[in-house]
N, C-alpha and C positions, 0 to 999 in steps of 0.2 A: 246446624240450623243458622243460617244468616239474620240479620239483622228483622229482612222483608218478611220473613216467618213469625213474627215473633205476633204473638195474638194481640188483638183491640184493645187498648187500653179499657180499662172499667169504665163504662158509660155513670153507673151511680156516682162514683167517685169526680169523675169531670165535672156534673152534675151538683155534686156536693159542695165541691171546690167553688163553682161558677159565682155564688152567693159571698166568697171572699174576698179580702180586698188583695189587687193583685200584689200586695206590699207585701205579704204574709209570707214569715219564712216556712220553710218547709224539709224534711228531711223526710227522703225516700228510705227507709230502713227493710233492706234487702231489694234491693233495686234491680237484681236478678241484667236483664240485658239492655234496662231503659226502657221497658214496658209504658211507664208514666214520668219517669224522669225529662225525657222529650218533652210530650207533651206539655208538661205543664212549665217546664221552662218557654215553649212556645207561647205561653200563655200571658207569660212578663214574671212569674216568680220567681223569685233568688231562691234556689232550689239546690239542696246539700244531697248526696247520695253514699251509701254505702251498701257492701254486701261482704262476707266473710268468701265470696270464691275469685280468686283473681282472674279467669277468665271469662267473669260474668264484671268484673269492671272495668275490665280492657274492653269488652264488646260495649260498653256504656260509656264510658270513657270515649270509642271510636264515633258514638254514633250522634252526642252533643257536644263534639270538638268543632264542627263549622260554625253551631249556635253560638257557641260560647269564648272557642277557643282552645287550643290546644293545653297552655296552660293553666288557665280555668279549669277544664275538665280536667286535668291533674289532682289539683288542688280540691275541689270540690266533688270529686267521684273516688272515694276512698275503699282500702280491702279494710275491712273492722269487723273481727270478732263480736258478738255481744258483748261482754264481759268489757270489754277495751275504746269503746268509744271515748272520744278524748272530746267532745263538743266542751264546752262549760255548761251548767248549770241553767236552765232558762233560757234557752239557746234558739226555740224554735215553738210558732204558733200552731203547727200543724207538725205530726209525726204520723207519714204513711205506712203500715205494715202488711200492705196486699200482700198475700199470698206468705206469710209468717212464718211458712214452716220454712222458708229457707234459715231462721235464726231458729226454731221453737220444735224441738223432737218429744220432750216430754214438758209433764206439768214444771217444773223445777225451772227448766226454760224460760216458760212462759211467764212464770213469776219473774225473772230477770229481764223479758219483754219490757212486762208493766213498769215494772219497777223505772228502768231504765227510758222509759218512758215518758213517764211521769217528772224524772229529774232532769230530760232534756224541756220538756215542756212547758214556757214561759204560764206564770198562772192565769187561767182561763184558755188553754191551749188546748188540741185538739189531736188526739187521737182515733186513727181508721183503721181497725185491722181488719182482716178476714181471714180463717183456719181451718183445714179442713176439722168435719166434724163428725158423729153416730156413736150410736153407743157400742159400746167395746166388741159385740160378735158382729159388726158390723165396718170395725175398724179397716182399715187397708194395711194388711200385714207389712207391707213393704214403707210405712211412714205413717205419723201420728196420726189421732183421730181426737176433738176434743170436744167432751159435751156440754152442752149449756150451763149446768150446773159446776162445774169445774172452771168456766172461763168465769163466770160470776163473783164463784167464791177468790179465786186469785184476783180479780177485776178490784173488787171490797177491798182484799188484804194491803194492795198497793194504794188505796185511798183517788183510785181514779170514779169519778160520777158517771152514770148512764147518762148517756145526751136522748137515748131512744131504747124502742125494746131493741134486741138482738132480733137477727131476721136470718132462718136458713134459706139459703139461696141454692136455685140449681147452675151448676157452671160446667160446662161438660159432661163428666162423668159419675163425680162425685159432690156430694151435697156439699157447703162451705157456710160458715159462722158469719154475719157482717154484723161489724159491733161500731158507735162511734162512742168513744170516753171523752171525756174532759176534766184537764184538773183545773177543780176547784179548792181557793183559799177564803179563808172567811173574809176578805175585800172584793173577792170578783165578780165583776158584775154581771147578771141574770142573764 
């Protein structure tokens, strides 16, 4: 699948973003083939990228190397395990995780999402994920499935806030989780 295959970027997400200031750092977290990495560097934001498959950051890497630069997109489109992300601490206003299951196979995962999430995320910063979701006879045998009550309770455990209810959405084939977190510290503001 070439680059032109690759489906619309999330309209909610652009959408969501638009109300930013375009200073706002940003980390794609699974950035898959540059879906929204593009995008939203088109948009002016200093935009970080990562994914755990190296030929999904060569194809991302390929596709904001004119935007950016060859260089740049070296340095800033990285292969990262979850577990190994090396940002510092506070690193970023915004952490994108469309489509999550490229880091998130079970719950365990997902708690290293959040987690990992939340310690990139300067305080008052903002977390987008979205997961597939249904309840277990309902799962896709072939890749996770996670229900409401399961993203919550991990959601709580890493001390990220709801910004909104969670909303399932239809996207294709199968239903999907859209959640925005934020962490809050008892200085930051409402």
């Amino acid at each position: 699948m070439s680059t032109d295959d690759l489906p619309a970027p999330s309209d909610h997400l652009l959408r969501t973003l638009a109300a930013v200031p375009v200073s706002s750092q940003i980390l794609d977290l699974g950035c898959g083939r540059g879906r929204h990495t593009e995008p939203l560097l088109r948009l002016g934001f200093p935009v970080h990228a990562c994914d755990p498959r190296p030929a999904a950051v060569e194809a991302t890497r390929a596709r904001v190397g004119e935007l950016i630069g060859a260089d740049s997109a070296e340095t800033s489109v990285q292969v990262t395990p979850l577990d190994a992300i090396d940002y510092p601490d506070a690193t970023f206003d915004w952490v994108v995780a469309d489509r999550a299951e490229t880091y998130v196979d079970d719950e365990a995962d997902l708690q290293v999402l959040f987690a990992e999430s939340r310690r990139l995320l300067k305080p008052g910063g903002w977390l987008y994920v979205t997961l597939p979701t249904g309840a277990d006879e309902d799962a896709d045998p072939d890749g996770p499935a996670f229900s409401l009550g399961t993203v919550e309770r991990l959601r709580t455990e890493a001390d990220l806030a709801e910004a909104g209810e969670p909303s399932e959405v239809e996207t294709g084939s199968a239903p999907r989780l859209r959640a925005i977190y934020r962490r809050v510290e008892p200085h930051t503001p409402a």
